[in-house]
C-alpha positions as CSV (number, residue, x, y, z in Angstrom):
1,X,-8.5,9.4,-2.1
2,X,-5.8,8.9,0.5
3,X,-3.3,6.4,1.9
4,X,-3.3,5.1,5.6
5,X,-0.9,2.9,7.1
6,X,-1.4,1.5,10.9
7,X,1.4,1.2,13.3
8,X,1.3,-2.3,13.4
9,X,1.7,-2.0,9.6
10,X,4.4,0.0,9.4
11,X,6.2,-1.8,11.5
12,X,5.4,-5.0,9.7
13,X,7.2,-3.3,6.5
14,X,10.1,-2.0,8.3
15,X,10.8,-6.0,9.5
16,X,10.2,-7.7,6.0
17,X,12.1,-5.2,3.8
18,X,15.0,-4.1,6.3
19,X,13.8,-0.2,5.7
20,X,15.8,2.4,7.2
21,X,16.1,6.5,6.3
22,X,14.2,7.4,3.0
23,X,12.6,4.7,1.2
24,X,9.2,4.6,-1.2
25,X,6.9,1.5,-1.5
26,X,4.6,1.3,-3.9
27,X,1.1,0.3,-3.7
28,X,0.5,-1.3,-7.2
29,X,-2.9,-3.3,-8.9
30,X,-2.1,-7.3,-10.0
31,X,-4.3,-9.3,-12.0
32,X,-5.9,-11.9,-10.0
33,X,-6.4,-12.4,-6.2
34,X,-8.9,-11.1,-4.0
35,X,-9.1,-7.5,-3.5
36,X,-11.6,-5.9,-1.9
37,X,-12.2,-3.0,-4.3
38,X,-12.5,-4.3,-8.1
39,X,-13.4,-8.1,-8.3
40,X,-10.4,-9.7,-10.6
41,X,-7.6,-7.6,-8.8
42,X,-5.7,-7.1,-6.0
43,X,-3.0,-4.9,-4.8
44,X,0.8,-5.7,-3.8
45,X,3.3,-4.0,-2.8
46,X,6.9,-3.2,-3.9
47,X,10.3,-1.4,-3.0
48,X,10.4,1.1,-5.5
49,X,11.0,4.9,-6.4
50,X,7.9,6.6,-8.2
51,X,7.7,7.4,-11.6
52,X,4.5,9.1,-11.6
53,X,2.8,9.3,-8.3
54,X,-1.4,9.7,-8.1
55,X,-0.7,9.7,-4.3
56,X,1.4,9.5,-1.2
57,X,1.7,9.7,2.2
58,X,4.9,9.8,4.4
59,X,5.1,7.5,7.6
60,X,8.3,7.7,9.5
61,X,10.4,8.3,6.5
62,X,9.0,5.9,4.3
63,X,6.8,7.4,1.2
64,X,3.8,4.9,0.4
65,X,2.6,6.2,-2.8
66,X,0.3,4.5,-5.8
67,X,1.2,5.6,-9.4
68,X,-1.1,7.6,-11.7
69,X,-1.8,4.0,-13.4
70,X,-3.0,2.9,-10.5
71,X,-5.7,4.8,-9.5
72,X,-8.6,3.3,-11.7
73,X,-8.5,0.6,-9.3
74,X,-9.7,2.4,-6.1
75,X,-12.7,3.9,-7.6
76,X,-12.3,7.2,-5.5
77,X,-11.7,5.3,-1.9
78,X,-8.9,5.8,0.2
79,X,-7.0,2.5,1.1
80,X,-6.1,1.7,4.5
81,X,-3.3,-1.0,5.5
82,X,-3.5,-2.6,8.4
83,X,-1.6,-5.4,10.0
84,X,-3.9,-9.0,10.9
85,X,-1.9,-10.2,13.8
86,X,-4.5,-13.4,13.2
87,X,-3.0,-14.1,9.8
88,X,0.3,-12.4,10.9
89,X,0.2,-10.4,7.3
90,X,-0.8,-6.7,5.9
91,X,-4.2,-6.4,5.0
92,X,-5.9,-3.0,2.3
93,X,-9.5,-2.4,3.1
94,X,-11.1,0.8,2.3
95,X,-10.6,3.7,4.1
């Protein structure tokens, strides 16, 4: 299991949440949506501190990290985020 995060993705956080110096995001399974590992689910994102990281990875100063909770959801596969500069959004396929 591991984390990725593209350039273009990184930089697509740093402009919608303002982050600077040490900051966490967390990589958390919703009800609904489409995801593209369980059918039901997808995954969002949120400025928070852990409480129980499964997982993280540091880009640049900024900890990306999915909580023990979490981890059912992935079934084993790494999750990469990308950036769609078609739909001008992030993206989580499997890694």
């Amino acid at each position: 299991m591991s984390i990725e995060v593209t350039k273009p993705a990184y930089q697509w956080f740093k402009d919608e949440f303002n982050l600077e110096g040490t900051e966490y995001m967390r990589i958390f399974v919703r009800y609904g949506g489409c995801g593209s590992f369980q059918q039901g689910f997808s995954l969002g994102i949120v400025k928070e501190e852990p409480k129980d990281a499964a997982i993280e990875v540091n880009m640049e100063g900024t900890i990306f990290f999915i909580e023990k909770e979490d981890m059912w959801y992935f079934d084993g596969k790494g999750v990469k985020i990308k950036y769609s500069r078609t739909k001008e959004e992030i993206e989580f396929v499997q890694a």
